[in-house]
SENU-326939 format. One record per residue: z, x, y of N, C-alpha, C, O in turn; residue in one letter. Coordinates in Angstrom, 1 decimal, padded with zeros to 4 digits. Atoms other than C-alpha are relative to their C-alpha. Last residue first. Example, Ala and Ser with C-alpha at 12.3 -4.5 7.8 and 13.67 -1.06 7.14 Angstrom:
2
rec nw = 000.0 | nu = -000.9 | nv = -001.1 | caw = 007.1 | cau = 013.7 | cav = -001.1 | cw = 000.8 | cu = -000.8 | cv = 001.1 | ow = 000.9 | ou = -000.3 | ov = 002.2 | residu = S
rec nw = 000.0 | nu = 000.9 | nv = -001.2 | caw = 007.8 | cau = 012.3 | cav = -004.5 | cw = 000.0 | cu = 000.9 | cv = 001.2 | ow = 000.7 | ou = 001.9 | ov = 001.2 | residu = A
# end
This chain:
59
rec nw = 000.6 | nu = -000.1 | nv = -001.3 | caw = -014.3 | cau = -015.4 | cav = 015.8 | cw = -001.2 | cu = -000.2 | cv = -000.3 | ow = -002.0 | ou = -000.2 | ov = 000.6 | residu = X
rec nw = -000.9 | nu = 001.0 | nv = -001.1 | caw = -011.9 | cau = -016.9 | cav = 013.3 | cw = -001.1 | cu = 000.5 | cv = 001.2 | ow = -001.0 | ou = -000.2 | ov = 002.2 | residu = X
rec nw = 000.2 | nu = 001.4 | nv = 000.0 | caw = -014.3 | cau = -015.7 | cav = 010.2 | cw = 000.6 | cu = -000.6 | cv = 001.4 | ow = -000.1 | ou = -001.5 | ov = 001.9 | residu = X
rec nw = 001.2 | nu = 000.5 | nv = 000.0 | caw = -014.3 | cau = -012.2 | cav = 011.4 | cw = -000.5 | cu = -001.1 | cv = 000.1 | ow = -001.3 | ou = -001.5 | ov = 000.9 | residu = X
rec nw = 000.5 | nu = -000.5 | nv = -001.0 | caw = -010.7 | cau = -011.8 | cav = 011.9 | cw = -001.4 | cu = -000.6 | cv = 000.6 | ow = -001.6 | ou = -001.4 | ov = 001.5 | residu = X
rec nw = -000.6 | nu = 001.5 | nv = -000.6 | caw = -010.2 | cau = -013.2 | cav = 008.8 | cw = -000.4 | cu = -000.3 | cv = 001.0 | ow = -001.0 | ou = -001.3 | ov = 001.3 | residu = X
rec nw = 001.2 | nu = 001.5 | nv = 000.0 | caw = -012.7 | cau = -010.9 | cav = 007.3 | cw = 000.7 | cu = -000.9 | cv = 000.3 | ow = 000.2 | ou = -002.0 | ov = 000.0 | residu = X
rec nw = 001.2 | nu = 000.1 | nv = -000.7 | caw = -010.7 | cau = -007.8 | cav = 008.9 | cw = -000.3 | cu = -000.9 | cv = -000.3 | ow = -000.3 | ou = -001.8 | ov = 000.6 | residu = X
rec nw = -000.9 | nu = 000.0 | nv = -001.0 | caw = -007.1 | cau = -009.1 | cav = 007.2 | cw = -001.4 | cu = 000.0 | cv = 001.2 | ow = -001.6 | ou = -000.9 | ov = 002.0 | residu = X
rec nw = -000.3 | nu = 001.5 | nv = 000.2 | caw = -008.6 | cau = -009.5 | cav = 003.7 | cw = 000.2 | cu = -000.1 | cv = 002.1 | ow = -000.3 | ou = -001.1 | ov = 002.6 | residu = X
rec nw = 001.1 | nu = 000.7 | nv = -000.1 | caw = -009.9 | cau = -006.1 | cav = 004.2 | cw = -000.1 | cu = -001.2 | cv = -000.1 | ow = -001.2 | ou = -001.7 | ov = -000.1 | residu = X
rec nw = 000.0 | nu = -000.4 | nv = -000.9 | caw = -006.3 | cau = -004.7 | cav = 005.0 | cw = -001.7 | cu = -000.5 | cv = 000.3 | ow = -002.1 | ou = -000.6 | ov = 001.4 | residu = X
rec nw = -000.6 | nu = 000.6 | nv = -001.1 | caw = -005.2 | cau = -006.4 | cav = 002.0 | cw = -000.5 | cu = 000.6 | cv = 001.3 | ow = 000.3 | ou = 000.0 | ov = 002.1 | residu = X
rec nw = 000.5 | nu = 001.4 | nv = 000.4 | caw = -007.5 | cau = -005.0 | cav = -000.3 | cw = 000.3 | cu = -001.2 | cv = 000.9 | ow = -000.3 | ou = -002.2 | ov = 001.1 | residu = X
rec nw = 001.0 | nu = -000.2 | nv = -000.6 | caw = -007.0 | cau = -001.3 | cav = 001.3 | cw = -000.7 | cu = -001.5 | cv = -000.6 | ow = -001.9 | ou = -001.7 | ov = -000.5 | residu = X
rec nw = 000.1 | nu = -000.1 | nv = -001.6 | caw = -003.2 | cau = -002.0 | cav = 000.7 | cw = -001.7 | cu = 000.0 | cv = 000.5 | ow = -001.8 | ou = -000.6 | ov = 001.6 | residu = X
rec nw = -000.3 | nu = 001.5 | nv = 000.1 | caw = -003.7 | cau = -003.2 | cav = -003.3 | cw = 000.0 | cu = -000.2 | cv = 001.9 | ow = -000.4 | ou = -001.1 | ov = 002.5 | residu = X
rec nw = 001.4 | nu = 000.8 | nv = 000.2 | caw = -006.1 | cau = -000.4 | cav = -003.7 | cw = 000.6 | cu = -001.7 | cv = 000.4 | ow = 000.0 | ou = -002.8 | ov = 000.7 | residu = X
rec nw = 001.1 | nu = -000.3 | nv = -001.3 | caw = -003.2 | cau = 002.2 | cav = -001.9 | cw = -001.4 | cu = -001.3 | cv = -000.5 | ow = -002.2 | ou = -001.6 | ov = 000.4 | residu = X
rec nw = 000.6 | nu = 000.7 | nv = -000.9 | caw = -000.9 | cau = 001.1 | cav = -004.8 | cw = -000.5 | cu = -000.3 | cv = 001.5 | ow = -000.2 | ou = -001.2 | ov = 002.2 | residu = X
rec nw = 000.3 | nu = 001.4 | nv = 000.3 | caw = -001.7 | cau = 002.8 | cav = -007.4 | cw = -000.1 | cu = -001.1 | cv = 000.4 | ow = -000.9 | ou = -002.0 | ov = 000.1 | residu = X
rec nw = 001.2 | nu = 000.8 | nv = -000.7 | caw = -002.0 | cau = 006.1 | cav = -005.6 | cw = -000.2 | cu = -001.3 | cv = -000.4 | ow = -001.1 | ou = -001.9 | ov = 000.2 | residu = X
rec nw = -000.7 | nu = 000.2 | nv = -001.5 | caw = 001.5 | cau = 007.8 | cav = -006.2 | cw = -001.0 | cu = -001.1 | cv = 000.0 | ow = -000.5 | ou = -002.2 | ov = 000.1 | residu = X
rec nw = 000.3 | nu = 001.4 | nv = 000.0 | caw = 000.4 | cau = 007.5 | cav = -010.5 | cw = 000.6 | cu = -000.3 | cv = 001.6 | ow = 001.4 | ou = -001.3 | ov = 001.7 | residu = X
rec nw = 001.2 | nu = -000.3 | nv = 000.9 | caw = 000.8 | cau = 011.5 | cav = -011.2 | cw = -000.7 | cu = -001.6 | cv = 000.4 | ow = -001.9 | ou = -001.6 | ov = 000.4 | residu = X
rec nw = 001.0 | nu = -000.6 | nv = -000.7 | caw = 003.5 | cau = 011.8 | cav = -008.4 | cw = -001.4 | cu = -000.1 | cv = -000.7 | ow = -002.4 | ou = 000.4 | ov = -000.1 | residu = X
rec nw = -000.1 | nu = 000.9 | nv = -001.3 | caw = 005.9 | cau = 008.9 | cav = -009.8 | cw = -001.2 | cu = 000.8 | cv = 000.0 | ow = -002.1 | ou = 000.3 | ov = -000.5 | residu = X
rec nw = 000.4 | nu = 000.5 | nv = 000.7 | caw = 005.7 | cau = 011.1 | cav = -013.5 | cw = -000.3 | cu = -001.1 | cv = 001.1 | ow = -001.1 | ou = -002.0 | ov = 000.7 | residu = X
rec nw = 001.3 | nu = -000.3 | nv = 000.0 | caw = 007.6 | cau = 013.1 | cav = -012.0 | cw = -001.4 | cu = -000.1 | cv = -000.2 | ow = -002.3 | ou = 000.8 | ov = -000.1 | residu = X
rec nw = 000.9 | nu = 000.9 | nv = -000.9 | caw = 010.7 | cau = 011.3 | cav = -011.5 | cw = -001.2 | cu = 000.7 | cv = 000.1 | ow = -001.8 | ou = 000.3 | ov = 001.0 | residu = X
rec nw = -000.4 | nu = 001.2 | nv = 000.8 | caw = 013.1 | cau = 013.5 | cav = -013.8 | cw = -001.1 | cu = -000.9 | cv = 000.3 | ow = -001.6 | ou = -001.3 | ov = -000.7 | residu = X
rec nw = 000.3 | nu = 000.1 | nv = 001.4 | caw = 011.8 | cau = 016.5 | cav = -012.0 | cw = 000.1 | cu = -000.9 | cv = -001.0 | ow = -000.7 | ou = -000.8 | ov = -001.9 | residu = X
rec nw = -001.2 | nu = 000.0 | nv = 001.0 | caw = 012.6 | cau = 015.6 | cav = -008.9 | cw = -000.6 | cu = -000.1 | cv = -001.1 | ow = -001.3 | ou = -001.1 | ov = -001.5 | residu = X
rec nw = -001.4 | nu = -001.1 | nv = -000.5 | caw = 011.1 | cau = 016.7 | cav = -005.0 | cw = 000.6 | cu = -000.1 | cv = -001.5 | ow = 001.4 | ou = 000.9 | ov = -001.7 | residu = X
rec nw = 000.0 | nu = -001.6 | nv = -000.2 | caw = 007.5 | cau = 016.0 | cav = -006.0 | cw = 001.6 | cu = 000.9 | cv = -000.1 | ow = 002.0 | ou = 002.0 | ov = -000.4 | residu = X
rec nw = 000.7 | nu = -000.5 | nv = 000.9 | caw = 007.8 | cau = 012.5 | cav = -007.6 | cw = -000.3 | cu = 001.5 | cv = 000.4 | ow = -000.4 | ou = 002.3 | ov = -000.6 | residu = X
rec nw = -001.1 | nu = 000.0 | nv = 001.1 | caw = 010.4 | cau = 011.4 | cav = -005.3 | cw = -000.5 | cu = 000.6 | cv = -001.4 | ow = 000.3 | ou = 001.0 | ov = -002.3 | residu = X
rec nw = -001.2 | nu = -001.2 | nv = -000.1 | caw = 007.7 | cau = 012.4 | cav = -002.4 | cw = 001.3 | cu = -000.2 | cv = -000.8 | ow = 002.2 | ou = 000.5 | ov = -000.3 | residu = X
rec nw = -000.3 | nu = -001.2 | nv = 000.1 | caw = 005.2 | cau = 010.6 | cav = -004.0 | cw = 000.5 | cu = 001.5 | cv = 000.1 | ow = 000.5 | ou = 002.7 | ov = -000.4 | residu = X
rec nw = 000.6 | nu = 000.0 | nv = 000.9 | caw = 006.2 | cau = 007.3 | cav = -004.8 | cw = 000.0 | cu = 001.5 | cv = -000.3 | ow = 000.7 | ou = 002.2 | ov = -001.1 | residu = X
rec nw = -002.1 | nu = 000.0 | nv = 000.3 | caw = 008.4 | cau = 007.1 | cav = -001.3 | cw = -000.6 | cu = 000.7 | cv = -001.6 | ow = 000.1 | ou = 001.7 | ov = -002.0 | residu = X
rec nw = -001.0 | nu = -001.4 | nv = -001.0 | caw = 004.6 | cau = 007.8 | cav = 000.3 | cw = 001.4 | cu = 000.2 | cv = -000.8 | ow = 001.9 | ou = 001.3 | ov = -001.0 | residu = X
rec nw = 001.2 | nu = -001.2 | nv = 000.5 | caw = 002.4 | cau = 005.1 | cav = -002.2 | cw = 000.8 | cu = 001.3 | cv = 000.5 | ow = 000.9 | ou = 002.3 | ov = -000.3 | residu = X
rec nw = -000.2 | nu = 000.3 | nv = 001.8 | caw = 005.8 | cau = 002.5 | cav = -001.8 | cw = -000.8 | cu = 001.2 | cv = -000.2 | ow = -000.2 | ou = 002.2 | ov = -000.6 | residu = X
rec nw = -001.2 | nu = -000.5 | nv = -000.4 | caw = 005.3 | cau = 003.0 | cav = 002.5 | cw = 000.5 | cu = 000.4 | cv = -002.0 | ow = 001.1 | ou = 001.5 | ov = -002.3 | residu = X
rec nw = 000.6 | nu = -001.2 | nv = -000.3 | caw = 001.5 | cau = 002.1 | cav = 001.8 | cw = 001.5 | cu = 000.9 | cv = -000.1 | ow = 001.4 | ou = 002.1 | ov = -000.6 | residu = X
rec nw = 000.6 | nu = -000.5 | nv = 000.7 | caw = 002.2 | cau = -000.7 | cav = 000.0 | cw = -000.1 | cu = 001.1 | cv = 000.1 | ow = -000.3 | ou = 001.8 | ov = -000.8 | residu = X
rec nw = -001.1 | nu = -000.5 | nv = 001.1 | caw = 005.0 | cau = -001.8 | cav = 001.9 | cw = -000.7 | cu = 000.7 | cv = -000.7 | ow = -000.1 | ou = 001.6 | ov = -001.2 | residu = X
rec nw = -000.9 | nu = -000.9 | nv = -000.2 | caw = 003.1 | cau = -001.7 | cav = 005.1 | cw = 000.8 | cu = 000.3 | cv = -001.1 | ow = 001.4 | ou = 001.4 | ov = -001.1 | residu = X
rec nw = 001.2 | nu = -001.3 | nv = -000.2 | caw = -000.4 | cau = -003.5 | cav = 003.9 | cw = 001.2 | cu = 001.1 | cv = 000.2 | ow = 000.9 | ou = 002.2 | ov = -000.2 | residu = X
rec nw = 000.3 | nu = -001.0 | nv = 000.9 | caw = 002.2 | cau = -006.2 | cav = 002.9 | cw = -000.4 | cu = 001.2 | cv = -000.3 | ow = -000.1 | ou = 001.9 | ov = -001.2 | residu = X
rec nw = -001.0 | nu = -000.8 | nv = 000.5 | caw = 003.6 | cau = -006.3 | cav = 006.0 | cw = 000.0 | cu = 000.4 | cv = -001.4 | ow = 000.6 | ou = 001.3 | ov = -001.9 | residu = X
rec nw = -000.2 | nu = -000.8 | nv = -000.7 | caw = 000.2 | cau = -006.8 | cav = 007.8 | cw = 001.6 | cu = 000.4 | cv = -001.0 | ow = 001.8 | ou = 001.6 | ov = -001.4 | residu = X
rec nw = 000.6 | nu = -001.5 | nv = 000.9 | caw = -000.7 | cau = -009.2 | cav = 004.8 | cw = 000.5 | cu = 001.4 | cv = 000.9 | ow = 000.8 | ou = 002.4 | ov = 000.2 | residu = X
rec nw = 000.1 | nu = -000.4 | nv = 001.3 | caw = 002.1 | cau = -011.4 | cav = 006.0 | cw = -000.8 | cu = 001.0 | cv = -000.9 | ow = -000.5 | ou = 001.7 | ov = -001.8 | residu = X
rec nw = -001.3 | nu = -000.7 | nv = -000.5 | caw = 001.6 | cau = -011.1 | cav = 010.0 | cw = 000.5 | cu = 000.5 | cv = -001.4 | ow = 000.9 | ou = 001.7 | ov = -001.6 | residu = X
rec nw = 000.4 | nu = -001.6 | nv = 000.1 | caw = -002.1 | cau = -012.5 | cav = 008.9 | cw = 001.5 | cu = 001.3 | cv = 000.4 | ow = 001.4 | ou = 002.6 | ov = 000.3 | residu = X
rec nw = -000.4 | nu = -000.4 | nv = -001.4 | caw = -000.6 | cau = -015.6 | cav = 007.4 | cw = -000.6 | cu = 001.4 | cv = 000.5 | ow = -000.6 | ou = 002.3 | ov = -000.3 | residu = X
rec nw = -001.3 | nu = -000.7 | nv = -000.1 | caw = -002.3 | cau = -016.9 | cav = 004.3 | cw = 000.1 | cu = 000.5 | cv = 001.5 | ow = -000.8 | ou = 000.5 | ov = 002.3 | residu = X
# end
């Protein structure tokens, strides 16, 4: 896969983990966001180690 493509995944994920928990702090209705913010930070730090061993392999 493209490495420009994990780079924007690694950005939605992380940007999704932040929106997650500040909709979950500011609204009572949505609070239930803040309990589960972190779900997907594993899918960002999966991608972002896909991204170093490419790296690796190409040099």
């Amino acid at each position: 896969m493209n490495k420009t493509l994990f780079i924007i995944i690694t950005i939605l994920t992380i940007l999704s983990s932040l929106t997650m928990y500040y909709l979950g702090k500011n609204s009572s209705h949505l609070s239930e966001l803040k309990d589960f913010f972190w779900i997907p930070f594993p899918i960002g730090v999966g991608v972002i180690t896909s991204i170093i061993s490419i790296n690796k392999i190409k040099n």
